[in-house]
N, C-alpha and C positions, 0 to 999 in steps of 0.2 A: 624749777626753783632757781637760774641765772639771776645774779644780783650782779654782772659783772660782763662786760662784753670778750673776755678770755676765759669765761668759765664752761669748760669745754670737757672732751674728751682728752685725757690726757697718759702718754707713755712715753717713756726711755726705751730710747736704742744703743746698742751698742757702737760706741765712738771711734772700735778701730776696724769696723767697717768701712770711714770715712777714707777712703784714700786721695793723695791731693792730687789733683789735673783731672780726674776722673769725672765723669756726667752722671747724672743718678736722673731716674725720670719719679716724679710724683705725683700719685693719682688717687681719687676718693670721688664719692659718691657722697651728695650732701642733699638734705630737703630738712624744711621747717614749715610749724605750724606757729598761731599763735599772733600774726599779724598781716596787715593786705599788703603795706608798701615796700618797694623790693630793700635786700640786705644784701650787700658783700662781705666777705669774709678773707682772712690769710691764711698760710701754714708756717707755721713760726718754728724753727729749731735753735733753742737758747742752752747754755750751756758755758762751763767757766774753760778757757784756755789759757793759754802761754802768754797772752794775749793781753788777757784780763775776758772778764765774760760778753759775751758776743749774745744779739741777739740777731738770728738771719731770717731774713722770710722769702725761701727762694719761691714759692707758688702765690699768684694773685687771683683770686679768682673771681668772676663777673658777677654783677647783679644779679640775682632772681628771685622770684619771686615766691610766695606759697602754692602761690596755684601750676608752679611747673615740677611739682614734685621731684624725683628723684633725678639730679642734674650730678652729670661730673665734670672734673673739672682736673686737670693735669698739664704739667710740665716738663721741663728740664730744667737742673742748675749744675753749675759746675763744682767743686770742691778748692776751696781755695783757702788761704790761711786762717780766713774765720772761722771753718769750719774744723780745726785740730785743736779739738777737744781731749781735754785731761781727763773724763771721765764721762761715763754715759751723758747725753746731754736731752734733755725734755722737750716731748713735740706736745704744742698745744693748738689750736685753731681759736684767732683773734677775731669777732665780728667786728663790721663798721655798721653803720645808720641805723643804730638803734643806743637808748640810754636809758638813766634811771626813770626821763617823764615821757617816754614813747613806750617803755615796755621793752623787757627781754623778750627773746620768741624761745621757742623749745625746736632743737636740733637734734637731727639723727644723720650720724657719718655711718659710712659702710664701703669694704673694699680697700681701706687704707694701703695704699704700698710705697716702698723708695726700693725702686728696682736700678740695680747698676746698667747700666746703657754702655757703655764704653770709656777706656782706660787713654791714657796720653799716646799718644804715637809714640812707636817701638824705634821706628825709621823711617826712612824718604824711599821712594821711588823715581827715579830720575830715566826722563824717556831720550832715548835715543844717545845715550853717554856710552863710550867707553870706561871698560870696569878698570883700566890701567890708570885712567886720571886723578882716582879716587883709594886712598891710601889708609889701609888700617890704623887708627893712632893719628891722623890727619884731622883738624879741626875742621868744624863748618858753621858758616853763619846762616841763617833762616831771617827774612827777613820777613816784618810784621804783616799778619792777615787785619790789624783792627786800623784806626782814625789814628793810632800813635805810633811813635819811632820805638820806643821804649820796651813794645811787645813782640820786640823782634826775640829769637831767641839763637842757643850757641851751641852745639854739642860733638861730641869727640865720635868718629869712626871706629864699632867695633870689628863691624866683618863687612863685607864686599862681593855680591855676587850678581852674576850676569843671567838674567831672563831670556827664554826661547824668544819671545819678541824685541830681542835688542835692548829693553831697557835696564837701567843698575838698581839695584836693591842695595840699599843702606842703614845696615843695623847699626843702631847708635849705644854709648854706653849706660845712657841716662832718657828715658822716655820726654818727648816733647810735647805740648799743648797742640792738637791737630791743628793745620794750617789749609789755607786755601791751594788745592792744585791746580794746574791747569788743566787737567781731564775737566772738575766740576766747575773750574771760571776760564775755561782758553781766552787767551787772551790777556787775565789780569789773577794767577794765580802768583806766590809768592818765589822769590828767587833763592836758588840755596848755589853758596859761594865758598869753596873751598878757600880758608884762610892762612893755611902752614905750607911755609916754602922749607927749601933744601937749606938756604941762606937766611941768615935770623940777624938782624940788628937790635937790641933790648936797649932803650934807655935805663938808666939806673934807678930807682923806685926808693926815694926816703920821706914819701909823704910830702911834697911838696910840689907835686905835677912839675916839674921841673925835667924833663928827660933829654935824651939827647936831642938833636936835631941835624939834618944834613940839606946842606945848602952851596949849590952852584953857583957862583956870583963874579961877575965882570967877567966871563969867559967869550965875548964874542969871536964868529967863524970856529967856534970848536964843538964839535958833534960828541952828543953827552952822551952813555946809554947805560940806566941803570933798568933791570931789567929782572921780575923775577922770586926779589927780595920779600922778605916778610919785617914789618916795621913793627914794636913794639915797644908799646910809654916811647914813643916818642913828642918831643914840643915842649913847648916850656909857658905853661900859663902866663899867659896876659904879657909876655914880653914881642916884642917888637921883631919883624924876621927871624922868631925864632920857632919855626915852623916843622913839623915832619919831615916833609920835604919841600923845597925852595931854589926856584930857579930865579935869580935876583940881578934885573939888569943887565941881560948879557947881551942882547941885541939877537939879531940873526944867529941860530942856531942849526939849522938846516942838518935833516939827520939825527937829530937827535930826540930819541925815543926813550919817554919813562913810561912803563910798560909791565904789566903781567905781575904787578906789587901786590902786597897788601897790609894795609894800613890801622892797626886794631888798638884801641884805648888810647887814641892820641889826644894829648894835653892840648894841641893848639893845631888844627887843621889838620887835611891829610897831605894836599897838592898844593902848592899856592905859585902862581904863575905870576912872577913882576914884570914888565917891561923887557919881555921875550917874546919871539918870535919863532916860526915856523918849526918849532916840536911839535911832537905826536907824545900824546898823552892816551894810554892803550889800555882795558882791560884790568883796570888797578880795581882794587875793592878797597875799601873806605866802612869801618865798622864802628860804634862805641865813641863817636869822635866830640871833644869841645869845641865849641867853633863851628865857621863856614869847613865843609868838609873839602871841595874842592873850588879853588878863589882864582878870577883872574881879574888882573887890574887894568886899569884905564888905557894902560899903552904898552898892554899884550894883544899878540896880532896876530895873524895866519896860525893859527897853533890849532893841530887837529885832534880834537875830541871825542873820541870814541868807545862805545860799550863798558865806559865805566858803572860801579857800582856803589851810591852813596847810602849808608843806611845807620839811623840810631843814633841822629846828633841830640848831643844834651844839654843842658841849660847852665852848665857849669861857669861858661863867661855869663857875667849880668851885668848893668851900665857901671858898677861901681868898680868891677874887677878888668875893664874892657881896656882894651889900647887905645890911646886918645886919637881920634879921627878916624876909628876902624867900628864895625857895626859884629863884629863874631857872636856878640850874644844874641843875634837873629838864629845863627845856626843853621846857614842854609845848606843844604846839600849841594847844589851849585850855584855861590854867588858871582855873578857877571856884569863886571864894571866895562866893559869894551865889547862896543857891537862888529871888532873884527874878524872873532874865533870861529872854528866850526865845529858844533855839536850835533854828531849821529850817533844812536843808536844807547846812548846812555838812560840809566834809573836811578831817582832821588825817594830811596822809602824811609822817610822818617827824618825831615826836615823840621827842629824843636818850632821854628816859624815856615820854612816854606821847602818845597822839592828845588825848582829853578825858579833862580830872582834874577831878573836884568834888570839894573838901572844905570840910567845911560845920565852923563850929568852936561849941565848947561856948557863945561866948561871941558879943557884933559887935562885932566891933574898929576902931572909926573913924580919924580921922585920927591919924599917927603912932601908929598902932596902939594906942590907950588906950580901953579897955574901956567900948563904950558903949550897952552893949544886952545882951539875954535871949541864952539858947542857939538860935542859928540852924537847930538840926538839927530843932526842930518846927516849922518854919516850911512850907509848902506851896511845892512850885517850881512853876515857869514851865512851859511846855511845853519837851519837846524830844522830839524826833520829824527823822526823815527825813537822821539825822547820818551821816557816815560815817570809818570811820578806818583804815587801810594803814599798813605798811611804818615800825610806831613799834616801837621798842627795846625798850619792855616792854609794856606794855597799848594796846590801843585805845581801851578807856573802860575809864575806874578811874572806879567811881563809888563814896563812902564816906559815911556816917554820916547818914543819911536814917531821921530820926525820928520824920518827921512824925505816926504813928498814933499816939503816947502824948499827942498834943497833941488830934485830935479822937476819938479811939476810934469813927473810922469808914470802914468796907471800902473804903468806895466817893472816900472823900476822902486817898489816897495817891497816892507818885510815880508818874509814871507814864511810861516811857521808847517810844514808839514808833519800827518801823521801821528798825532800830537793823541797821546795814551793817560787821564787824570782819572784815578779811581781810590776810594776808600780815604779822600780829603776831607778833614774835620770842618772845613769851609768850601771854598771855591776849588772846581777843579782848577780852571782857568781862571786869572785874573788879570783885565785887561785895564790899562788908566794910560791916558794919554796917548792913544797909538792912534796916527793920523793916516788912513790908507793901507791897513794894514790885512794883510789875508792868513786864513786859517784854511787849508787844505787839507781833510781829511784826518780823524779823529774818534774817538773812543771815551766818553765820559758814563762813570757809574760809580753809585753809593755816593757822593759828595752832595754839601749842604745843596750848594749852588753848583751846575753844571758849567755853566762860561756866565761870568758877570763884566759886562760890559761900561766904564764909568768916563765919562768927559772925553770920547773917543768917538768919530766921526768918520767914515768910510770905512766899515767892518764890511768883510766878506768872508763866510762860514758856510763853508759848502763839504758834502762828505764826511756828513761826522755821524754816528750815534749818539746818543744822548739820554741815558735811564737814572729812574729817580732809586729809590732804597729797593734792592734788591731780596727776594724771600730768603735767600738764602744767606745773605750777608744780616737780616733783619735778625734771624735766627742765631745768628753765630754771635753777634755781640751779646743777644740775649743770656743765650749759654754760658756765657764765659766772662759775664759781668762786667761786663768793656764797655766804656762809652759809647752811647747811640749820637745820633748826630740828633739838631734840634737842641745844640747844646745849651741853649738860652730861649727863655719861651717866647720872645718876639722875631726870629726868626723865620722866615718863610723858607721852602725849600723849593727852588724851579729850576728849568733846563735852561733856562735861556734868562737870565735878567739883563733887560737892555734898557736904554735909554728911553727917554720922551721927548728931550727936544736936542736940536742942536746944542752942539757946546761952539763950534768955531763958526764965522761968521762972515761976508764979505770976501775978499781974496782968500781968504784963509779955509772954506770953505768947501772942501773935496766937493760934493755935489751932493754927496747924498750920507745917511746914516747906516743903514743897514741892510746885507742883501744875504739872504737866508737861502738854499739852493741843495738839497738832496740831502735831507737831513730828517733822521726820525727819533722822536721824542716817545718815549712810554714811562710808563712806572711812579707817575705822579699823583696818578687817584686815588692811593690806597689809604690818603689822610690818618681817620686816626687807626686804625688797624695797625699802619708800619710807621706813622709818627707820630705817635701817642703827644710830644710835649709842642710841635708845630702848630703856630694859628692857623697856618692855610700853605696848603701843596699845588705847584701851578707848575703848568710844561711853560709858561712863558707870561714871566713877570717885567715889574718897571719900577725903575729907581725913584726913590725916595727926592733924590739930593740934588736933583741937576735939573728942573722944570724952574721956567721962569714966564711969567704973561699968563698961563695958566693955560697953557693950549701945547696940544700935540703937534711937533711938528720936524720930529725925526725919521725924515722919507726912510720909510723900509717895506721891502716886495720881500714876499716870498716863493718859491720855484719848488716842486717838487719835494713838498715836508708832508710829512705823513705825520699827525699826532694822533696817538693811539689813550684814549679818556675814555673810561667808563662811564664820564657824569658829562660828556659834551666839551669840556669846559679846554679853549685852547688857551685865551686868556682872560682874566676877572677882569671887563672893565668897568666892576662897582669899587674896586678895591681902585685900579687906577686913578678911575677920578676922584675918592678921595685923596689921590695923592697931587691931584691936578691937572690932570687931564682926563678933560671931557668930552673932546671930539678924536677919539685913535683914529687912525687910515692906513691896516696894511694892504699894501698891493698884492692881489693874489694873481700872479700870471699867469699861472697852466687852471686855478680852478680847484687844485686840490684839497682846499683847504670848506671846499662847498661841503655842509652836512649831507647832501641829497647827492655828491657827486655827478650832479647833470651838469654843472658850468665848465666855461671854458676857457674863463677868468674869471677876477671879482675883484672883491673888497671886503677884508673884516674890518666893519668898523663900529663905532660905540653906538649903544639901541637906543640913542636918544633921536625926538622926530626932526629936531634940527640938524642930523645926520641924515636919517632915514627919509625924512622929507624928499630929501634935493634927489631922489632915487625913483619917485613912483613905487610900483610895485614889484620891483625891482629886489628888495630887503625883506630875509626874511629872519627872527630872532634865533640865535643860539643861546645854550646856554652861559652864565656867566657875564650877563648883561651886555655882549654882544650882538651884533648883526648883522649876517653873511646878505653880500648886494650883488648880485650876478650880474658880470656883461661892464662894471663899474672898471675903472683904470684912473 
């Protein structure tokens, strides 16, 4: 007798059950009679809180039908502020596709549970540490397992002990939301940063982010070393050099090292590097910051950058409260105005817009930004190699306007980005625009919308990377923990590779070729809607939208030894291409690899139309995805 699509079975739980950070898993057993075409249903727990009353529906469960009788169906959620409830709160099961002129069906649940699964993390584990580094009463930063800066988290050291295998146990005062390690992600698990030094600087705190600041300035040939220190409320909103810390116009500094800091709730950056040279920038950590967290400017130069740690900038500057001719409401974790510094071995987790931004400008704009130099974009950069970036709001590396080939018209004298680590980026791991000649050597991308998106950029070399699309276990962990999934907008595609279609530069201007692809394997894109339920379409290798012109393909690119690992065939959609405008692809396959049948020795993927396929004999034979592999083709 349902006259109501919530007229269910219905009970109250006890509400201080619910503990917060905890996982609860839920499961039932469902079947209906009563109608042929299928019905979904939810599990709803509604109830008044602190809040105001909340309804949550942590279980969704699938379609079925009557004829598959007795189906279950289970989850996990996590316990979060919706769920602290003021008093027992009511579980009820809501259907969908059915109403008052289709008919209610008649439901029978059984099996009902919300069994506890697991409580917040106690503590960390930390492999291969000395237990003397790590100090009872000693703060520590965790920086974010999810797409945001924000879920990084902070907690105090209660005890300290050392494991038969070397590693440190660290029991905290206040349990933590579990985090990714590097046992279950080597490679891309989360970084934990001791933040309390011996030496404490405390800006003053009356509400108006206004705090102290410490600033080096006009000191040329004199060797700085501040080393060690702990910085707190330091910077002063939206004023002008008035930074954390600040090395401002000193020229040659040689020897001089800021180092081994740490930088926590700063009003306005953590490092900001003016128109200095040759420091060493070491080991700082950077937590909770407004602003670019560490900045260097246009005619900062040999300055060595090293295993720093940027994490959790916020949105606090926005255009209204910005400094005029300064961008800090991007919030990058490393913003970089001069391609002369060197960046190894540093991480940017929770950039409010990006991990590392380079932008290189037409012009060098010195003090008080008045134009006082050539166009920086032909200038040769620094090294940078061994970076890493997480959990930034839109890119992990933007890297832009890298000119340097038109300045020596030589292969071998371009950027050159090694070892290069983008994972758990709410957009692009990699973002590339404007780099002419540019090489990417070895690399690491996973869980990001986009793997490397490639736009108005012509001589790309990508050789030695990984490349995976949403991982099961990162799939799961946002699910758990109510964090944004990527696919954050439903026009969105998600691919390892979005590259160009045709040339952007043209004539002299033109490297030779667009893209050369070279020991690189791509997996984790097929799982469509399973792992991205809000995606039109999952592709190991897509193409832009925005940069096609004439209506034809004709951004040379070969690929070398790529292995795509697709459960549906599909290496790339060219029905999806051509409606974007191109209707003849041609990549060069040089070893063959790229053959479904693995018997070539080279080839050609190119589009399965017979004005392709034609000029081949029988040569072409169809892949999936409106392709078609052409063996023995060049």
């Amino acid at each position: 007798n349902r006259v109501w699509v919530g007229d269910s079975l219905r009970f109250h739980v006890n509400h201080q059950c619910f503990m917060l950070g905890s996982t609860y898993t839920v499961s039932l057993r469902a079947r209906f009679t009563g109608k042929t075409h299928p019905v979904t249903y939810w599990f709803e727990i509604k109830g008044e809180t602190t809040g105001g009353y909340k309804y949550n529906k942590p279980l969704y469960c699938p379609q079925q039908s009557a004829a598959d009788g007795w189906v279950t169906c289970s989850g996990d959620f996590v316990v979060d502020e919706n769920y602290e409830f003021t008093s027992s709160p009511e579980i009820i099961l809501v259907t969908q596709d059915e109403d008052g002129s289709t008919g209610y069906v008649d439901w029978d649940f059984d099996d009902v549970s919300i069994k506890f699964k697991s409580g917040p993390a106690a503590g960390l584990e930390v492999g291969g540490s000395d237990a003397a580094r790590w100090a009872v009463n000693s703060d520590v930063h965790i920086t974010s397992s999810t797409l945001h800066g924000q879920d990084a988290q902070d907690g105090r050291v209660k005890a300290v002990s050392q494991k038969a295998n070397g590693n440190v146990v660290l029991e905290l005062e206040n349990p933590i939301t579990p985090v990714f390690s590097e046992k279950e992600t080597p490679g891309y698990g989360v970084e934990i940063a001791v933040t309390s030094r011996n030496i404490k600087i405390i800006g003053e705190d009356d509400g108006t982010y206004n705090g102290g600041y410490l600033q080096v300035f006009h000191t040329p040939g004199v060797a700085q070393v501040i080393e060690g220190v702990e910085f707190f409320n330091m910077g002063q909103s939206s004023r002008k050099n008035r930074f954390a810390i600040q090395l401002l116009y000193n020229g040659n500094v040689e020897g001089t090292s800021i180092s081994s800091n740490s930088i926590r709730k700063s009003n306005m950056r953590c490092i900001s590097v003016d128109g200095t040279a040759n420091a060493t920038i070491a080991s700082n950590v950077g937590a909770g910051i407004a602003g670019h967290c560490f900045y260097f400017d246009r005619i900062s130069a040999d300055n060595m950058v090293i295993d720093n740690l940027a994490s959790n900038m916020n949105n606090r500057i926005n255009w209204n409260n910005r400094i005029d001719g300064w961008d800090d409401y991007d919030a990058d974790g490393f913003a970089i105005w001069s391609p002369f510094n060197h960046f190894i071995g540093n991480v940017a987790a929770g950039g409010h817009k990006r991990g590392f931004r380079y932008y290189l400008d037409w012009r060098t704009l010195g003090e008080d930004l008045i134009n006082v130099g050539p166009n920086m974009r032909r200038n040769p950069i620094g090294t940078f190699k061994d970076n890493k970036a997480h959990s930034n709001f839109r890119q992990g590396f933007h890297l832009a306007d890298f000119e340097q080939f038109f300045q020596f018209r030589d292969p071998e004298n371009v950027p050159v980005f090694e070892n290069l680590s983008a994972y758990r980026n709410r957009e692009q791991g990699i973002y590339v625009m404007n780099c002419v000649h540019c090489e990417f050597n070895g690399g690491f991308l996973s869980d990001n919308q986009k793997g490397i998106e490639i736009r108005r950029s012509d001589g790309i070399t990508l050789q030695d990377f990984v490349i995976q699309g949403q991982t099961e276990l990162f799939k799961n962990y946002v699910t758990d923990n109510n964090s944004h999934k990527l696919c954050g907008h439903s026009s969105w595609t998600s691919e390892g590779i979005h590259m160009m279609g045709t040339l952007w530069r043209l004539g002299d201007q033109d490297p030779g070729f667009g893209l050369r692809v070279k020991n690189v394997v791509l997996s984790g894109f097929d799982k469509e809607k399973e792992y991205y339920d809000s995606c039109p379409s999952t592709e190991p290798i897509g193409l832009s939208t925005d940069t096609h012109y004439g209506a034809h393909f004709d951004y040379k690119t070969s690929f070398e030894n790529v292995t795509v690992d697709d459960g549906r065939d599909i290496i790339l959609d060219g029905c999806r291409a051509a409606s974007y405008g191109y209707p003849d692809i041609v990549i060069t396959d040089i070893d063959g690899t790229l053959d479904p049948d693995m018997s070539a020795s080279s080839g050609a993927l190119v589009s399965d139309q017979t004005y392709m396929t034609g000029l081949f004999g029988d040569s072409c034979k169809s892949t999936a995805g409106c392709m078609s592999y052409c063996a023995g083709v060049c």
